[in-house]
C-alpha positions in Angstrom: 0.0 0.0 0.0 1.4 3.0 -1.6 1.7 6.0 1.4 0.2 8.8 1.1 2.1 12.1 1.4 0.6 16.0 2.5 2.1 19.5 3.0 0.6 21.6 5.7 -1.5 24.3 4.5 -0.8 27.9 6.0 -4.1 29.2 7.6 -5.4 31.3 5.1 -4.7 28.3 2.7 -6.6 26.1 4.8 -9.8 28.6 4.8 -10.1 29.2 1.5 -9.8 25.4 0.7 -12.6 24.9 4.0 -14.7 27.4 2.2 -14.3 25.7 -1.4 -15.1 22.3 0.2 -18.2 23.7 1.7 -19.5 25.3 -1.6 -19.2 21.9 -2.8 -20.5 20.1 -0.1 -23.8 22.5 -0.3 -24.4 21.9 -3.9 -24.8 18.3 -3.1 -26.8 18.8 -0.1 -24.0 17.5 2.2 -23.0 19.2 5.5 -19.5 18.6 6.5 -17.8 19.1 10.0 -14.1 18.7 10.8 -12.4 17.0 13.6 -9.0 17.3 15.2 -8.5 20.7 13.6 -6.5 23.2 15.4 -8.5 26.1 13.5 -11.8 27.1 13.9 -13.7 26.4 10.6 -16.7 28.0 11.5 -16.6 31.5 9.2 -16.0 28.9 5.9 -19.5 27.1 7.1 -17.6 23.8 8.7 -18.6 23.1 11.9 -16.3 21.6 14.6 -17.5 17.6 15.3 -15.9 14.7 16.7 -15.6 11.0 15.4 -16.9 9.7 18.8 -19.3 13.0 19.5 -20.9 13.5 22.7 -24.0 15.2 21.8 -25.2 12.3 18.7 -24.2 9.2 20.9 -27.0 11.2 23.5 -29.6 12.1 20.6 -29.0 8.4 19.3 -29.6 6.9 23.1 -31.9 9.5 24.3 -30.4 9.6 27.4 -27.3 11.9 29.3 -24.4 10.3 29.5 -20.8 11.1 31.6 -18.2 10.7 29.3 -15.1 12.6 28.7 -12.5 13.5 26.3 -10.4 10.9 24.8 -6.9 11.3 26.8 -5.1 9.1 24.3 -6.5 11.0 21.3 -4.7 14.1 20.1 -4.8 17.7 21.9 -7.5 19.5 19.5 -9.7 15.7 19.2 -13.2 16.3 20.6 -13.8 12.7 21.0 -14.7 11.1 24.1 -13.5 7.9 25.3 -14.7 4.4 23.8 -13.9 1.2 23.6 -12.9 -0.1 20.1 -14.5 -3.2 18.2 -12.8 -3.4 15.1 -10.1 -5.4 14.2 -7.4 -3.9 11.7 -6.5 -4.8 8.3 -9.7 -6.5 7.8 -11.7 -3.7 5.7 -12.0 -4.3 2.0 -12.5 -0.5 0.7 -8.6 0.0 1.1 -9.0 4.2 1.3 -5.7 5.5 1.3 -6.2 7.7 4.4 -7.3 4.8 6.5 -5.5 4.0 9.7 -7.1 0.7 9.8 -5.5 -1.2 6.8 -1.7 -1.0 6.7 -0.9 -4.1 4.9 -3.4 -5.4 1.3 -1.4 -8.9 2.0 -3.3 -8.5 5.9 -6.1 -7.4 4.4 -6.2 -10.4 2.0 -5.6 -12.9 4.5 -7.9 -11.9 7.6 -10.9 -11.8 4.6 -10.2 -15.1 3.5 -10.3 -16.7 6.8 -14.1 -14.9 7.3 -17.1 -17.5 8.2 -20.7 -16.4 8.6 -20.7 -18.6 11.6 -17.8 -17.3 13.9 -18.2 -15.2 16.9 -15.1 -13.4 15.3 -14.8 -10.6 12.9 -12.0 -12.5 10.6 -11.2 -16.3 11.7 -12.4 -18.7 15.0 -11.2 -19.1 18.2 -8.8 -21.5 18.5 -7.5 -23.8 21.3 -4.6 -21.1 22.2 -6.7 -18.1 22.3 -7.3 -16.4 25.7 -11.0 -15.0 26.1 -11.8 -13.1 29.3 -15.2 -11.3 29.6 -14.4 -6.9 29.6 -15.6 -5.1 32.5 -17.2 -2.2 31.8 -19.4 0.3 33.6 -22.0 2.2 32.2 -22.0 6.0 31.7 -25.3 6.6 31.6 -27.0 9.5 33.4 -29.9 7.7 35.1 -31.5 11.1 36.0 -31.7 12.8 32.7 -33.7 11.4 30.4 -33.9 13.2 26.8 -36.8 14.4 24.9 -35.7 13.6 21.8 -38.5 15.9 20.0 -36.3 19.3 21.5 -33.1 18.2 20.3 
């Protein structure tokens, strides 16, 4: 998998290539919102979001939740913490950006070994895997139910 290479854009680069983005965005009815970015997007119509986003985890749950930011993420990430499910190199779609995928051969392999009928993403358990049950608490705000009509 070929890298892929970028040069940082200088503010004023970055905004008129936000605002571009968004002109095309609107013309296809598409609303876009950035993450991680260390400039606020806002004048070019871009709106800041997170990957793991507070605010639509609650809208989708209808419920408050207690969550926080993401320590191990970087300083201008919005996310808030979660617990990951994936397993890498095992998407198909191969986008260049993707942190997921960092070997075709990987990818190749884990998709071959896929059956309909394992518990696992890619493969079966077998006699030297360890499996141990995660303990996890909930972080849901018992007392502050949603009305999901006022969001």
């Amino acid at each position: 998998m070929e890298a892929v290479s970028c040069d940082a854009l200088s503010d004023n680069s970055l905004l008129a290539f936000a605002s571009k983005l968004n002109e095309i965005a609107q013309i296809n009815d598409i609303e876009i919102a950035s993450c991680a970015e260390h400039i606020d997007l806002s004048s070019c119509g871009i709106k800041h979001n997170s990957c793991i986003d507070k605010d639509m985890i609650e809208k989708i749950i209808g419920c408050k939740i207690n969550a926080v930011k993401d320590k191990n993420q970087r300083e201008d990430c919005g996310c808030i913490e979660s617990i990951d499910i994936g397993t890498y190199n095992t998407c198909k779609n191969a986008c260049r950006y993707c942190y997921a995928n960092y070997s075709e051969e990987s990818v190749r392999n884990n998709c071959s070994k896929y059956s309909v009928n394992s518990p696992l993403l890619c493969g079966e358990i077998s006699d030297g895997d360890k499996i141990s049950e995660r303990v996890v608490k909930s972080i849901k705000v018992e007392s502050e139910q949603l009305n999901l009509w006022n969001l």
